[in-house]
C-alpha positions as CSV (number, residue, x, y, z in Angstrom):
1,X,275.1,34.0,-203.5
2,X,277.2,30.6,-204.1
3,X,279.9,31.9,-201.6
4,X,277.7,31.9,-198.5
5,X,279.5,29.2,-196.4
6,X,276.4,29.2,-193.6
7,X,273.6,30.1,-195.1
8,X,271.3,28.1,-197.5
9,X,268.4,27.7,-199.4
10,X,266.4,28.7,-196.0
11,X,268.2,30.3,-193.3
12,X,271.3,27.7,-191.2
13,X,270.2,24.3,-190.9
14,X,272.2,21.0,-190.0
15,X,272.7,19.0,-187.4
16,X,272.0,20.1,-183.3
17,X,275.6,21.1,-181.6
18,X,277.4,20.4,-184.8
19,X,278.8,23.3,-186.7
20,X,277.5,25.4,-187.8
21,X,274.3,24.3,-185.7
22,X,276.1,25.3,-182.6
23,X,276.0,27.5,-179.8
24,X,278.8,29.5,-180.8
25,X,277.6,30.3,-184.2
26,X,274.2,31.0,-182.5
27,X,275.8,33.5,-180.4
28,X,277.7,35.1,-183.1
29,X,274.5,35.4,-185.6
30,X,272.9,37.1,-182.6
31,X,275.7,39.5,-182.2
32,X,275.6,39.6,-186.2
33,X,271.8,40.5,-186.7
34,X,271.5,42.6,-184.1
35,X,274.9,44.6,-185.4
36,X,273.2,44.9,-188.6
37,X,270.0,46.3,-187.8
38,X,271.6,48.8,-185.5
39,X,273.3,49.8,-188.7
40,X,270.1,49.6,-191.1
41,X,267.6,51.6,-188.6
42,X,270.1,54.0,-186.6
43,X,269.0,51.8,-183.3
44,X,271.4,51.1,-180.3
45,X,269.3,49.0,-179.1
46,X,267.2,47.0,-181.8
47,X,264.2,44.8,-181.0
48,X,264.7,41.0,-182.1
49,X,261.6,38.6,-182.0
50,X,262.9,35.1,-181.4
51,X,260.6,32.4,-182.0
52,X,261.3,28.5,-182.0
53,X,259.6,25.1,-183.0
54,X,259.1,21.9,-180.2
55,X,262.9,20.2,-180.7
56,X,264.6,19.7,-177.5
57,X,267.7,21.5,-179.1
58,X,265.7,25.1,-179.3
59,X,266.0,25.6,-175.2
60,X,269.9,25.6,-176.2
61,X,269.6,27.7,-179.7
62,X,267.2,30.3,-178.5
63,X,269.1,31.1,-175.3
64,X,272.7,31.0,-177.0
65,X,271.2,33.0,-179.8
66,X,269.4,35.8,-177.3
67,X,272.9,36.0,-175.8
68,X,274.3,37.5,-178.7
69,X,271.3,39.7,-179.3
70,X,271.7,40.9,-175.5
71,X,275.6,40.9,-176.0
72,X,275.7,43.9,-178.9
73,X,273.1,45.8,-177.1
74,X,269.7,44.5,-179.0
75,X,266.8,43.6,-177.4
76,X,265.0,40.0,-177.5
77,X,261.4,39.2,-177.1
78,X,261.0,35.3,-177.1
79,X,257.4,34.6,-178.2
80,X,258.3,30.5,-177.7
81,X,256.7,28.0,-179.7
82,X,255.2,30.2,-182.6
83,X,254.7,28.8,-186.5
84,X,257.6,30.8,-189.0
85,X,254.7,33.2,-190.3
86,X,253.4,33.9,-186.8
87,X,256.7,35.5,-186.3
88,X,257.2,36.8,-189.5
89,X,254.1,38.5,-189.0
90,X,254.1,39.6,-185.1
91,X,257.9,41.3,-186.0
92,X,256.1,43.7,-188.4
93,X,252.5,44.0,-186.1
94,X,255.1,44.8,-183.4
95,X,257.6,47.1,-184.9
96,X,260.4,45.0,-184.4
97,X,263.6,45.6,-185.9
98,X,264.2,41.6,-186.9
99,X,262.5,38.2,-186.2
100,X,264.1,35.1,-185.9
101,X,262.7,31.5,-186.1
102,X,264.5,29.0,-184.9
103,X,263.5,25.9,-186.8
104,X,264.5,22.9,-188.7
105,X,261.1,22.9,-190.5
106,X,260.6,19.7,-191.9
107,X,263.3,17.6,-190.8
108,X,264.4,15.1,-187.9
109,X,264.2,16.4,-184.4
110,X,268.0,16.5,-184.2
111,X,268.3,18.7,-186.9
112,X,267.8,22.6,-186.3
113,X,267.8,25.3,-188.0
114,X,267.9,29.8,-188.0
115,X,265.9,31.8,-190.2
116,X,265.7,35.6,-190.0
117,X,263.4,38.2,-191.0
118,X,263.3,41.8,-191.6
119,X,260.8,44.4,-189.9
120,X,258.5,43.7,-192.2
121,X,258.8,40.2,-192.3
122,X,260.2,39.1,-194.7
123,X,263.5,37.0,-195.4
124,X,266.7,38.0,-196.1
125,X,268.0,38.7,-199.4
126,X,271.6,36.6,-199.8
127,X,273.8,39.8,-200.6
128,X,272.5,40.5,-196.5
129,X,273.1,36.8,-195.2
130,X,276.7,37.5,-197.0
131,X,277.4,40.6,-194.9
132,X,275.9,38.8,-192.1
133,X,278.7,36.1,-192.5
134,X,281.3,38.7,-193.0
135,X,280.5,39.7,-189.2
136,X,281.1,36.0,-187.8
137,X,283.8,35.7,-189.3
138,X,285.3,39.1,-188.2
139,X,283.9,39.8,-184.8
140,X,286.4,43.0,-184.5
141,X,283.9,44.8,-187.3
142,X,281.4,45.2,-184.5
143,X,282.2,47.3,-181.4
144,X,282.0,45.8,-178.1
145,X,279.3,46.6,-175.9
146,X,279.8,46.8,-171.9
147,X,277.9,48.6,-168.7
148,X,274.2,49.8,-169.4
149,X,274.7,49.5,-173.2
150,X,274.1,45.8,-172.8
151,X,270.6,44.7,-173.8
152,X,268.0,42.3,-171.8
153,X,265.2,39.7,-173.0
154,X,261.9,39.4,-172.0
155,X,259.5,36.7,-172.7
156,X,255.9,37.2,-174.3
157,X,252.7,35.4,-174.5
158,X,250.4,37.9,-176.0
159,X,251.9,37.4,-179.5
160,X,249.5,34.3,-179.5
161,X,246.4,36.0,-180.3
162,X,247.6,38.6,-182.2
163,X,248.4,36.0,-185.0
164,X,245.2,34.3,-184.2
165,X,243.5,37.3,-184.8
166,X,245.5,38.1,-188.6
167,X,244.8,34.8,-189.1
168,X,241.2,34.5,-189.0
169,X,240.7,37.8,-191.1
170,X,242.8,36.0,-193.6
171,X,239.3,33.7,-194.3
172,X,236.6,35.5,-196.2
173,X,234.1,36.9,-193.5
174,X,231.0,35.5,-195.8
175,X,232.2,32.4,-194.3
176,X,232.5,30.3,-191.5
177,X,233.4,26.9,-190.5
178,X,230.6,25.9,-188.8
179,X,229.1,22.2,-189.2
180,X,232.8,21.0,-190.4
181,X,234.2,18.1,-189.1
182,X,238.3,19.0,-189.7
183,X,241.1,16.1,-188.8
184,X,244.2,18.7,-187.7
185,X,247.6,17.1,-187.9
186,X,250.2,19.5,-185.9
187,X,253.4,17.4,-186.1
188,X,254.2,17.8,-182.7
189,X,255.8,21.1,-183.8
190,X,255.2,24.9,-183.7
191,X,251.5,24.9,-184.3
192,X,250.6,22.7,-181.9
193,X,249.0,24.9,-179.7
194,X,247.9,27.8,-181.8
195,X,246.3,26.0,-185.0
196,X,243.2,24.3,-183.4
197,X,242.4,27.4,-181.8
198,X,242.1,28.9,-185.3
199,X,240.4,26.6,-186.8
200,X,237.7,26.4,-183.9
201,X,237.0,29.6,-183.3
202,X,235.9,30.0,-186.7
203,X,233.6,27.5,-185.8
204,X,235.2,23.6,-186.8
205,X,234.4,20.6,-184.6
206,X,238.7,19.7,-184.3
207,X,239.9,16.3,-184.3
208,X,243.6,17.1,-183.4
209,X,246.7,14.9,-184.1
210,X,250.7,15.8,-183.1
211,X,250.0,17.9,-180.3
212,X,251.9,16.6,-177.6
213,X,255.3,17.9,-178.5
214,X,257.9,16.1,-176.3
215,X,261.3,17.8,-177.7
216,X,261.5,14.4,-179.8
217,X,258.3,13.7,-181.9
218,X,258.1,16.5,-184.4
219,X,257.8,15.7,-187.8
220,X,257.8,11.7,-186.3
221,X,255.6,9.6,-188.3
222,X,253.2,12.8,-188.6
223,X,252.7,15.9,-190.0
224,X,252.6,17.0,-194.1
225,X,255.5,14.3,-194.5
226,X,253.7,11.2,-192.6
227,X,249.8,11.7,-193.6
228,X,249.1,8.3,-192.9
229,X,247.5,8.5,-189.8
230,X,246.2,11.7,-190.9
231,X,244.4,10.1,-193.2
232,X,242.8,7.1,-191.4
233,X,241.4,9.8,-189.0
234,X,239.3,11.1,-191.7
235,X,237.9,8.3,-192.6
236,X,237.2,7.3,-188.8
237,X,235.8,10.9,-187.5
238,X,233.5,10.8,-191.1
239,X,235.5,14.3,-191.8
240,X,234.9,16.6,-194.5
241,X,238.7,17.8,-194.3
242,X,242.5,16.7,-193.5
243,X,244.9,19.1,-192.7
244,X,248.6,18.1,-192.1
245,X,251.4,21.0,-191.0
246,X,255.0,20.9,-190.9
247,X,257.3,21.4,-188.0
248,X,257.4,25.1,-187.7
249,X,254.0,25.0,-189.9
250,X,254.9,27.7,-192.8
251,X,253.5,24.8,-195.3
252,X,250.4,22.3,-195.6
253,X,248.9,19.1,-196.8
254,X,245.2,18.3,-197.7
255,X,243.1,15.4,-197.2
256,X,239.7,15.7,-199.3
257,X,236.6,13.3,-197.3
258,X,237.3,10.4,-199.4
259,X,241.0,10.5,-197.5
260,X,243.1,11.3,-200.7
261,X,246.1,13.4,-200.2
262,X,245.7,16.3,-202.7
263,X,248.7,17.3,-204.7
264,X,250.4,20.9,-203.9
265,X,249.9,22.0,-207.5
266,X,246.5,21.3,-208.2
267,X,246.0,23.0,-204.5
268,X,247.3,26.3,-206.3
269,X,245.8,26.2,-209.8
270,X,242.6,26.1,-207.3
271,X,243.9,29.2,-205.5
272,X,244.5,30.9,-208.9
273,X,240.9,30.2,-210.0
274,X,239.5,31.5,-206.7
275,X,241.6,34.7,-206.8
276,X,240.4,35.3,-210.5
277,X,236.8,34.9,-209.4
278,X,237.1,37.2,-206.8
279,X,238.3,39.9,-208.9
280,X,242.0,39.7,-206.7
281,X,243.4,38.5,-210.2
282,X,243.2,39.5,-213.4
283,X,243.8,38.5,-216.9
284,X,247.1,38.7,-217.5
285,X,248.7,39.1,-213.7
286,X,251.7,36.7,-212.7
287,X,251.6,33.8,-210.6
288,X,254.7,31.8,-209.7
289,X,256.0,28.8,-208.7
290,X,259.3,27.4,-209.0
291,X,261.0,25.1,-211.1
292,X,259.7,22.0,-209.7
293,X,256.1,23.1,-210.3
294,X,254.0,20.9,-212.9
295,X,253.7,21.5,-216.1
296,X,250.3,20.8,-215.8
297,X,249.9,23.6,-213.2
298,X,251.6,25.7,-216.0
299,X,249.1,24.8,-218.7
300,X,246.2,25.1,-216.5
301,X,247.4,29.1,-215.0
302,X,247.8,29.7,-218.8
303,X,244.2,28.5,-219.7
304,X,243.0,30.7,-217.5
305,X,244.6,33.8,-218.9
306,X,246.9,34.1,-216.6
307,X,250.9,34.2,-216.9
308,X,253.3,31.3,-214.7
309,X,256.7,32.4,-213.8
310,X,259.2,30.1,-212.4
311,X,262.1,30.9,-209.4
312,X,264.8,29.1,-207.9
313,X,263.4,26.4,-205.4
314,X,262.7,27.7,-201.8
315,X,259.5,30.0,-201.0
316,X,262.1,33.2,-200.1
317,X,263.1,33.3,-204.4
318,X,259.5,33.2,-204.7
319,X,258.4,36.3,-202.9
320,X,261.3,38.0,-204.0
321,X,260.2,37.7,-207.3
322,X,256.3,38.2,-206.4
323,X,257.5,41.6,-204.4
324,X,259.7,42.8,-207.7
325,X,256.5,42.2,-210.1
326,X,253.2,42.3,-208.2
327,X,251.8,39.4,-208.2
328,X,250.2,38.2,-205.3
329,X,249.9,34.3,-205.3
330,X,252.4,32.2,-205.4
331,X,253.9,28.8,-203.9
332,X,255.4,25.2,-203.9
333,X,254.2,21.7,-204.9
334,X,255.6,20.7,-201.0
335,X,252.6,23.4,-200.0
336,X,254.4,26.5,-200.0
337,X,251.5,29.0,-200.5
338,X,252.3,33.1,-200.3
339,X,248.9,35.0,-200.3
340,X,250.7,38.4,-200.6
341,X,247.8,40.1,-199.7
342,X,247.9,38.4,-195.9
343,X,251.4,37.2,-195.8
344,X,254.9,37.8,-196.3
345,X,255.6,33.9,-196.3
346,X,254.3,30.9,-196.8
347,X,251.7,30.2,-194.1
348,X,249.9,26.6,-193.5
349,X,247.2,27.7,-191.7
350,X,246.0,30.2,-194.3
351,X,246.7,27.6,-197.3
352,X,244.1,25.5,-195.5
353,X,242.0,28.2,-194.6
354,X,241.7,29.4,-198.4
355,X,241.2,25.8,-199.6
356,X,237.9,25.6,-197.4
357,X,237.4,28.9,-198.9
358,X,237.1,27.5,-202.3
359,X,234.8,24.5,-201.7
360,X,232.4,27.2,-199.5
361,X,232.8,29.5,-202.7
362,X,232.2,27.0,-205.4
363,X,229.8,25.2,-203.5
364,X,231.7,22.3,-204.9
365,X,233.5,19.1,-203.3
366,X,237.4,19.4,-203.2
367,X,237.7,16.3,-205.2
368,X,235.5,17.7,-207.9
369,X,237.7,21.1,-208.1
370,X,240.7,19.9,-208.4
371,X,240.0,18.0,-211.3
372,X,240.3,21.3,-213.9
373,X,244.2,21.0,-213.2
374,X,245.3,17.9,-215.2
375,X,248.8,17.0,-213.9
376,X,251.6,15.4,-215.7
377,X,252.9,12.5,-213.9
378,X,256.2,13.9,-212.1
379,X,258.4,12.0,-209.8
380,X,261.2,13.1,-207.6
381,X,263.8,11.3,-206.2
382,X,266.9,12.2,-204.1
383,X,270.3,10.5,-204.6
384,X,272.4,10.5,-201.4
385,X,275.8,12.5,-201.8
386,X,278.9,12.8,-200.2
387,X,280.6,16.2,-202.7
388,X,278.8,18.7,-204.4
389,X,281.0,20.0,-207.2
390,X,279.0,22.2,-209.2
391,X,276.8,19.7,-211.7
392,X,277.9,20.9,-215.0
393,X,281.1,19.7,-214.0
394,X,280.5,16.0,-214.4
395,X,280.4,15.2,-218.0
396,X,278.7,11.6,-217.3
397,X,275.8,13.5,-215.5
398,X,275.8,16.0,-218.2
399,X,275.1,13.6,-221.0
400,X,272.7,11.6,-219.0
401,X,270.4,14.7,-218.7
402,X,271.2,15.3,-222.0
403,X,270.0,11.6,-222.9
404,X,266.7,11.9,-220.5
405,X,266.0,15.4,-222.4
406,X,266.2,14.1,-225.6
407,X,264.2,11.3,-224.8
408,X,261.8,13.5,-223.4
409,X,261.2,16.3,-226.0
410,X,258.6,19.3,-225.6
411,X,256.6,17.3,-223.5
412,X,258.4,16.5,-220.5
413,X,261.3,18.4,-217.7
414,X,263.9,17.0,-215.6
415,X,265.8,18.9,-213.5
416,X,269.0,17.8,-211.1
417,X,270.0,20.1,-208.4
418,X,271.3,19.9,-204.8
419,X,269.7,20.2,-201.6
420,X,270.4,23.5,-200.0
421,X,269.7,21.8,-196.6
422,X,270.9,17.9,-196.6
423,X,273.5,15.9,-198.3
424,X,271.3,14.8,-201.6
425,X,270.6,15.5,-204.8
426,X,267.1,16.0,-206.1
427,X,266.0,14.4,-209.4
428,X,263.0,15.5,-211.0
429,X,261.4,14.1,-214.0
430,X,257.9,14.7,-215.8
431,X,256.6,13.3,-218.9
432,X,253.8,12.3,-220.4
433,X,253.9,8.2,-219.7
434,X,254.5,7.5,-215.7
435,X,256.9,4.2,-216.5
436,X,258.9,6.0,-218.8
437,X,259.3,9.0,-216.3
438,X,260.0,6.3,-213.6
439,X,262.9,4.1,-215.5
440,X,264.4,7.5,-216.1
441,X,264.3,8.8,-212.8
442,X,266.0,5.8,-211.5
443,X,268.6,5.6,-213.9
444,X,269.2,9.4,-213.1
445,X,269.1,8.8,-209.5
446,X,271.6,5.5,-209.6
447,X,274.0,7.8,-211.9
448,X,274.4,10.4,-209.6
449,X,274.8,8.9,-206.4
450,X,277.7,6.9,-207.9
451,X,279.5,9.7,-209.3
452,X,279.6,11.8,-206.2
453,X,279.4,9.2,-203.0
C-alpha cells in the first residue's frame, strides 16, 4: 500500500542507527509482530524465529528487536547467521508463529534491514505491514505485559542442518555432484557457513570465496554484485561452475567454465524448460516474472507453450501472484528464483542447485543451454534522487517516456520507477539495437536525476 511510511518493497531497510533503522523502531516491530500473531493464532506467548546476516549492526538489531518480542510476551529463538529462506523455511519446519530476518540483503554493510515471515514462511502481505505500522505508532493498542507473562529467548544451532537437509532434497536424487569442481562465492554474509556444506555433501570438490565475515566485508567487492573475482577463480581452479550469493543469500549468480556471467533470465527460461521436461509443467501453466523481465524471456516461455505473467518488482509480488494462480516457478532477472514446490522464497542455493540439475539432465554444457533464450539487449540504469513525487506527476518525464516509447514501438519496453529501498530511480530500456537502447537510457537517466535532485 502507498501509505506504508516504514515498510518497502522488502521488509525496513536504510541506514544502521538512523530512523527507521534503529533500535527503537526494532524494539517496537518486535512488540508489533509479536502483538499481532498473538491476535492471528490465539497465542500469549507466540514463537518468533529471528535470524540475521554478518553486518556488525545485527548484534544491535537482533537483540533490540528480541527485546520487543520478549517485552509483549512472545518467545524468540535466534538461529544467528542463517540465509532469508533458511529461516523462512525452519519458521514453518518448526511451528513457529513468525520468522524474522534481519538483513540488508544486497547492500553496503552499514545498511540493515527487517523482513518478516508468517508460520509458513512466507512474507507479509502490505494490508498486514500497514496494521503492523498502526501498532508503532500507537503503542497503547497493545496491552502491557509485566511479572511471568513476560517472554525469554533462547539461542539455537540445530536449525543448521535442518535447512541443510530441505536443501539437499531440493536436488533431484538421480543426481549428485560428484567429480564437480564448483568456485562458491558467499559474500561474507549469511551463507557463509552453511552453503559449502551443501554443496559438498552432495559430493563437489568447493573452492570457497567471502567466507570470513568480519561485520564489514559483506557484499565488499564479492558476492552476486562483485563476480570478478568469482570469475578469475574459475578460470584458475579449471571449474566446471561459479556460484555467487548475496548478503543474506535469498538470490544467485552463475559462472558457466568458460567464466561468463550468465544472465538471470536466460537462467529461468532454462528452469521453465526443465520443469516442462519433467512433467512439473505443463502446456499452458503460468510462470512469472516481473516487469523488468526480458522480453526475450517472454517470447521464449511462450514458444514453449507456456503462459508469462508479469508482477510489481520484488520476489514477495511474485509469490503472491504464484500462490493466487498455481504456478510454481517464478523469479527475477537479479536471480530471484521461487521453486514453489521447495520454497516459499527465493533461495540461492536451490537456484544453483537446479541449474546443475539441468546440465546433469540435458547432458548439455550451460553455455550450450542457454542459448534457446534469445535476449533483447536491455540496460538499466539508476538516476540518483533527492524527492520522489509520484512520476506521472512530472510532465517533462512524462513526455520523455512518451518520446523513448514512440521511438521504440512494439518491439521494445522502458519502464521508470523508484527504488523501494535507496534514493534512485531505476530506468529500464529494451530494444532491438543496443546503441539506440543505450543513448535512450542515458538521456532518460540525465532527465530524471535533474528534475528531482
Amino acid at each position: 500500500m502507498s501509505d506504508r511510511k516504514l515498510f518497502g518493497t522488502d521488509g525496513i531497510r536504510g541506514k544502521a542507527n538512523v530512523y527507521p533503522m534503529t533500535c527503537e523502531i526494532a524494539t517496537a516491530l518486535g512488540r508489533a509482530v509479536t502483538y499481532y500473531f498473538q491476535k492471528k493464532s490465539n497465542k500469549e506467548k507466540p514463537i518468533i524465529i529471528v535470524g540475521k546476516d554478518t553486518r556488525l549492526s545485527c548484534y544491535m538489531l537482533e537483540q533490540a528487536f528480541s527485546a520487543g518480542v520478549c517485552s509483549q510476551g512472545g518467545e524468540v529463538i535466534l538461529t544467528g547467521p542463517l540465509p532469508t529462506p533458511g529461516v523462512a523455511f525452519v519458521t514453518g519446519s518448526m511451528r513457529a508463529n513468525a520468522g524474522v530476518m534481519i538483513s540488508a540483503s544486497h547492500n553496503n554493510y552499514s545498511d540493515n534491514g527487517i523482513k518478516i515471515f508468517d508460520h509458513n514462511g512466507f512474507k507479509l502481505p502490505d494490508n498486514v505491514e500497514k496494521e503492523l505500522e498502526e501498532y508503532i505508532s500507537n503503542p497503547e493498542l497493545m496491552p502491557q505485559h509485566l511479572g511471568n507473562t513476560l517472554g525469554r529467548a533462547k539461542r539455537l544451532d540445530e536449525v543448521f542442518g535442518r535447512y541443510i537437509v530441505h536443501t539437499k532434497n531440493a536436488f533431484d536424487d538421480k543426481f549428485d555432484l560428484e567429480d564437480m569442481r564448483i568456485v562458491l562465492d558467499c559474500a561474507n554474509g549469511a551463507g557463509y557457513k552453511i552453503a559449502p556444506m551443501i554443496f559438498r555433501e552432495l559430493g563437489a570438490e568447493v573452492f570457497t570465496l567471502g567466507t570470513s565475515p568480519n561485520g564489514e566485508n559483506i557484499n565488499l567487492n564479492c558476492g552476486s554484485l562483485h563476480p570478478e573475482e568469482a570469475q578469475e577463480a574459475v578460470h584458475q581452479y579449471r571449474a566446471d561452475l561459479g556460484i555467487c550469493l548475496d548478503g543474506d543469500a535469498d538470490r544467485f549468480l552463475i559462472i558457466d567454465k568458460q567464466g561468463h556471467v550468465i544472465n538471470g533470465d536466460q537462467v529461468i527460461g532454462l528452469f521453465a524448460k526443465l520443469l516442462l521436461d519433467q512433467g512439473y509443467l505443463k502446456k499452458g501453466d503460468t510462470v512469472v516474472g516481473t516487469v523488468m523481465s526480458n522480453l526475450g524471456l517472454e517470447n521464449y516461455i511462450k514458444s514453449l507453450g507456456l503462459k508469462f505473467a508479469r508482477t510489481k518488482v520484488g520476489d514477495r509480488y511474485i509469490i503472491e501472484f504464484m500462490r493466487e494462480n498455481g504456478s510454481i516457478l517464478g523469479g527475477e532477472p537479479s536471480g530471484h528464483v521461487i521453486f514453489n514446490n521447495f520454497s516459499t522464497t527465493g533461495d540461492g542455493c536451490i537456484g544453483a542447485l537446479k541449474v546443475i540439475e539441468c546440465i546433469k539432465h540435458f547432458n548439455r554444457p550451460l553455455s550450450e543451454l542457454i542459448k534457446e533464450v534469445n535476449l533483447y539487449p536491455q540496460i538499466t540504469k539508476s538516476a540518483q534522487v533527492t524527492n520522489k513525487p509520484p512520476l506521472e506527476s512530472v510532465e517533462s518525464i512524462q513526455e520523455k517516456l512518451n518520446q523513448v516509447k514512440s521511438s521504440l514501438g512494439s518491439k521494445g519496453r522502458v519502464l521508470l520507477r523508484y527504488s523501494g529501498t535507496e534514493p534512485l530511480a531505476r530506468v529500464m530500456v529494451e530494444g532491438e539495437c543496443e546503441v539506440k537502447v543505450e543513448e535512450l537510457c542515458n538521456e532518460l537517466v540525465h532527465l530524471v536525476s535533474k528534475e528531482l535532485a
